[in-house]
C-alpha positions in Angstrom: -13.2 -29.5 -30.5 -16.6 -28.5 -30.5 -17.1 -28.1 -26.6 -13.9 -25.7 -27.3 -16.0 -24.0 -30.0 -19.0 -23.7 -27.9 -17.0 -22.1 -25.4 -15.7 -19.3 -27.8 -19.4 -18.2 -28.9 -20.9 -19.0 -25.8 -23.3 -15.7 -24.9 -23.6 -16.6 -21.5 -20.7 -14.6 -19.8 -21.8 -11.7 -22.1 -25.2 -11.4 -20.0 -23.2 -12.1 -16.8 -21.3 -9.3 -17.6 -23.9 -6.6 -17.9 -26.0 -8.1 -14.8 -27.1 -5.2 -12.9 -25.7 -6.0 -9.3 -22.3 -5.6 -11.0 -23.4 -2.3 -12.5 -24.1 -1.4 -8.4 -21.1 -2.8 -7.4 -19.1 -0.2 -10.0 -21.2 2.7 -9.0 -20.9 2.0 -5.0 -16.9 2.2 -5.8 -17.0 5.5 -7.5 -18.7 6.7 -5.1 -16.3 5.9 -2.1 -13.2 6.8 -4.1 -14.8 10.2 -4.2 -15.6 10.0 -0.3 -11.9 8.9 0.7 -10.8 12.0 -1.4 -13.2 14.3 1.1 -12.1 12.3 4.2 -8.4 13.1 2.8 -8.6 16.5 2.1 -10.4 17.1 5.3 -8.4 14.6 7.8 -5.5 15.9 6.1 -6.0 19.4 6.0 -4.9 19.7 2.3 -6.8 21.6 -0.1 -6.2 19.2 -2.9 -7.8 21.5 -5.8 -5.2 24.2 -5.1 -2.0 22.1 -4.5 -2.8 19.1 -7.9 -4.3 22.0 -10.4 -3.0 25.6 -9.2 0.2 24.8 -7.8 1.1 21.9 -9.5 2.6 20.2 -6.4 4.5 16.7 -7.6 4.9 15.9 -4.3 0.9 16.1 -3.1 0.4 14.1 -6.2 2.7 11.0 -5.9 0.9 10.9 -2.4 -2.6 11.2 -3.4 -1.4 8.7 -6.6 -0.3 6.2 -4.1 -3.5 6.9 -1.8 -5.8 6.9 -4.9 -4.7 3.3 -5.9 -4.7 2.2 -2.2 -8.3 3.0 -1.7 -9.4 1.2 -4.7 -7.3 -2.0 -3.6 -9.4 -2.0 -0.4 -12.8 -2.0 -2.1 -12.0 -4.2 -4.6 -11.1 -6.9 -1.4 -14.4 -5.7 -0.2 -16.1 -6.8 -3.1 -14.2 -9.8 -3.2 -15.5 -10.7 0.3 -18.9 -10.1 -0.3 -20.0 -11.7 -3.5 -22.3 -10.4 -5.9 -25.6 -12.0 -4.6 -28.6 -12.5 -7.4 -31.6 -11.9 -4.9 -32.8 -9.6 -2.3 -29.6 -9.7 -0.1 -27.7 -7.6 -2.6 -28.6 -4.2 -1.4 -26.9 -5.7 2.3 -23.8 -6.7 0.3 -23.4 -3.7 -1.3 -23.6 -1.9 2.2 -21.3 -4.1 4.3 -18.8 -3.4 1.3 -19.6 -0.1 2.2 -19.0 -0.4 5.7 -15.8 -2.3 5.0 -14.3 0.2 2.4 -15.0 3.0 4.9 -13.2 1.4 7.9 -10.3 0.3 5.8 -10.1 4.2 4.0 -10.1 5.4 8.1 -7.3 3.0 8.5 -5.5 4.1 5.5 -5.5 7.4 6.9 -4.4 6.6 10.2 -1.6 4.6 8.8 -0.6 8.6 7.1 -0.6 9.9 10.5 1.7 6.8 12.1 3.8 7.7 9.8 4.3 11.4 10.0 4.1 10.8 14.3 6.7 7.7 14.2 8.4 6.8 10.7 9.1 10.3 9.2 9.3 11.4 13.0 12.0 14.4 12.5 9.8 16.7 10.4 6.3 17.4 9.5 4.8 15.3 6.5 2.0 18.4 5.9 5.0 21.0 5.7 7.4 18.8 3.5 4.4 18.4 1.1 2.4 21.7 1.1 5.4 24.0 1.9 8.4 22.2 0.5 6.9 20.4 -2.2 9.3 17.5 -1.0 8.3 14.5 -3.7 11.0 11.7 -1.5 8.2 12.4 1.7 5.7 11.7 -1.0 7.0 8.5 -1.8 7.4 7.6 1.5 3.8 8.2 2.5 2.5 6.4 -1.4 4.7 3.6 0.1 3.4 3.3 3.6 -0.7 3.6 1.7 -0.4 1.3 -0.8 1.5 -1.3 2.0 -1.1 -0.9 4.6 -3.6 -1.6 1.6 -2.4 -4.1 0.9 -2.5 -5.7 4.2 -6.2 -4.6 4.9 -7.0 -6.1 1.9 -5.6 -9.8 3.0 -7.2 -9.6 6.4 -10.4 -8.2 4.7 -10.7 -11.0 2.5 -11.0 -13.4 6.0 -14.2 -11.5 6.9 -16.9 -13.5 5.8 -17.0 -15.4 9.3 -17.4 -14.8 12.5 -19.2 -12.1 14.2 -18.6 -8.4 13.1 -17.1 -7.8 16.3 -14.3 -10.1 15.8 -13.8 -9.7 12.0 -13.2 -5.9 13.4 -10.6 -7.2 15.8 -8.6 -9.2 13.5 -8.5 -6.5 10.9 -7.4 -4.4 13.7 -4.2 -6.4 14.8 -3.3 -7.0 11.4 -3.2 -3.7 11.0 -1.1 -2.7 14.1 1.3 -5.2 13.7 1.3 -4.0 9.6 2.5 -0.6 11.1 4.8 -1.7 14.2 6.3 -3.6 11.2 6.8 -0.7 8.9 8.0 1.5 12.0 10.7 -1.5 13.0 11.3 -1.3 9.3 12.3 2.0 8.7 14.2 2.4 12.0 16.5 -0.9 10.5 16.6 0.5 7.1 18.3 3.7 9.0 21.1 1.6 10.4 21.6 0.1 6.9 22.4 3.5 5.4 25.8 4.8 5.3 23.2 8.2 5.2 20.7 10.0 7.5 17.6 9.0 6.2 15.6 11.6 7.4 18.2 14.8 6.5 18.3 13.6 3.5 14.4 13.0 2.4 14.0 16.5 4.6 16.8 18.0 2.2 14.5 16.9 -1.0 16.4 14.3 -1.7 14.0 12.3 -4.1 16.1 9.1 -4.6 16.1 8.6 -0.7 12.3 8.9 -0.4 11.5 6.5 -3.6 14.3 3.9 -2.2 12.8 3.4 1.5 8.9 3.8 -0.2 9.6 0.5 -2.4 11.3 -0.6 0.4 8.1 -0.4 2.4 5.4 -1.7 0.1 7.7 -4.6 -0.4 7.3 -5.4 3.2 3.5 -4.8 2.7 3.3 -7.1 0.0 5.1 -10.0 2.1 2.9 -9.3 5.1 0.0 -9.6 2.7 0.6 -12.8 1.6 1.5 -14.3 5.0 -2.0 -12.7 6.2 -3.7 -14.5 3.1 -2.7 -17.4 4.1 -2.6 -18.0 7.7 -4.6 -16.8 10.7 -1.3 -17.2 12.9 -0.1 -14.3 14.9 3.1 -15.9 15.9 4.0 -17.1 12.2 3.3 -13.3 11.0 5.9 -11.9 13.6 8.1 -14.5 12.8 7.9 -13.7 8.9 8.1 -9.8 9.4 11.2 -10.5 10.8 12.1 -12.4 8.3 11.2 -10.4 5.7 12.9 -7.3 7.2 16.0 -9.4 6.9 16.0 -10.2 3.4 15.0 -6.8 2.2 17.8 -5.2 4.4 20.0 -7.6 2.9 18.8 -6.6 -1.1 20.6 -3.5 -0.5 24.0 -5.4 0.1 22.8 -7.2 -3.2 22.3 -4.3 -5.4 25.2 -2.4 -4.1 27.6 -6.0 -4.9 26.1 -6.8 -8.1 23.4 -5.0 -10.0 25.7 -1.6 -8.9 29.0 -3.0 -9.2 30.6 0.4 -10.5 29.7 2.8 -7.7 28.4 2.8 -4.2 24.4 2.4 -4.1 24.6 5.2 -1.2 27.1 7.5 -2.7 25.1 7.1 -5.5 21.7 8.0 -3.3 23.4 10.3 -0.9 25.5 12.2 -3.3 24.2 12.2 -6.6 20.8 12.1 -5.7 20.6 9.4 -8.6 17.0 8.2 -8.7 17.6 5.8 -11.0 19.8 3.9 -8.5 16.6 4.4 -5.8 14.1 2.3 -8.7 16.6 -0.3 -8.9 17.0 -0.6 -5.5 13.4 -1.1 -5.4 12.6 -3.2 -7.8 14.9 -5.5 -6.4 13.2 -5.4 -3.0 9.4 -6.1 -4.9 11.7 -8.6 -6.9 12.6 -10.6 -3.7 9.4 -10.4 -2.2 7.7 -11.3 -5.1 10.3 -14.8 -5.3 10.5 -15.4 -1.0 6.4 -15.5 -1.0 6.2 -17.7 -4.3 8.7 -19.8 -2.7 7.7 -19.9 1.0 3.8 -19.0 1.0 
């Protein structure tokens, strides 16, 4: 009981709390959150300013929500790799974080650009969100970011061995076979529909866009965990495929049982019911939140 007490009134953590590296750590993230909003606006040739305060634009903002939080998942992994040293070195961890957060912002950004060129391949991403103020493409995109996130931040958390040559490389595949996987994803997720995915996200459609977005940072999440775990390319394909599976198959489960009433794509299609899109959703984060406790 005492030991317990000791514990409660212990100063210790206090002073670890307050340590100054931290303080640098805190300030270094600020400061790229604010860089990956420049690379953004610039990369993506959206005055951000104008379309989140002027033109109130719902659409730009779930995007930039969803890219917001992404960025900060990424440096927080990069922080998580490269622990807070107490002596001399900590001014080179707080610069490979840096260097990490950067590359895994660029590849947050590239992963916005496979999916205007390859997932949402019938229109233009810029033009649904600038001109059309479409909010569904907006999920789509916050979906694909915080997924790829996600996965950056399991292979970034492997990079504390190895030269920098080939920590790049495996952050690289993970990536491409992060993307190939959302791609493979949302060409399946197509075939699922009784709809036109596309027409019907291109036609504003807000419960299509939030439906496949869930959709795809479930599969991010699975791919994450796999990544954390294992270094195996063979046993990642094997699970993406797996996992593709079962979330296809949620659909079938939420239409039979949590939707019992009414078709879940009449209801998306038709009625444009986002409420049946969340559901849907959550039951895909639901199922990969049970198949990676139960399998990972």
């Amino acid at each position: 009981m005492n030991e317990r007490i000791h514990d409660w009134f212990d100063i210790g953590p206090l002073y670890d709390l307050f340590l100054a590296p931290s303080a640098l750590y805190f300030l270094l993230a600020l400061i790229l959150v604010f860089l990956a909003r420049w690379l953004k606006s610039t990369f993506g040739k959206i005055n951000l300013n104008e379309e989140l305060v002027k033109k109130d634009n719902k659409a730009v903002a779930v995007e930039m929500a969803g890219f917001t939080l992404a960025v900060m998942i990424v440096i927080a992994s990069t922080f998580k790799s490269s622990p807070i040293a107490a002596d001399s070195v900590v001014w080179e961890d707080l610069g490979l974080s840096a260097l990490w957060s950067v590359i895994a912002i660029l590849l947050l950004l590239t992963s916005a650009w496979i999916n205007d060129r390859f997932l949402l391949s019938k229109f233009n991403n810029r033009k649904e969100l600038v001109d059309d103020r479409n909010v569904g493409t907006g999920a789509v995109i916050a979906g694909t970011y915080l997924g790829t996130a996600l996965i950056a931040s399991a292979s970034l958390q492997g990079t504390t061995g190895g030269s920098f040559g080939l920590e790049i490389l495996d952050t690289l595949v993970f990536f491409v076979i992060g993307q190939g996987a959302f791609i493979a994803l949302g060409v399946l997720y197509q075939k699922s529909c009784g709809y036109d995915i596309h027409d019907e996200i291109e036609k504003d459609n807000e419960a299509a866009g939030v439906a496949l977005g869930m959709t795809l940072l479930a599969m991010g999440w699975l791919l994450s965990a796999k990544i954390a775990g294992s270094d195996s390319l063979i046993a990642l394909v094997a699970w993406a495929v797996v996992s593709m599976l079962v979330l296809l198959f949620s659909r079938f489960l939420v239409d039979r049982f949590l939707l019992p009433g009414s078709s879940l794509d009449h209801e998306i299609q038709n009625d444009r019911n986002w409420g049946a899109a969340l559901i849907e959703g959550g039951a895909v984060l639901g199922l990969a939140l049970l198949l990676n406790a139960s399998f990972l």
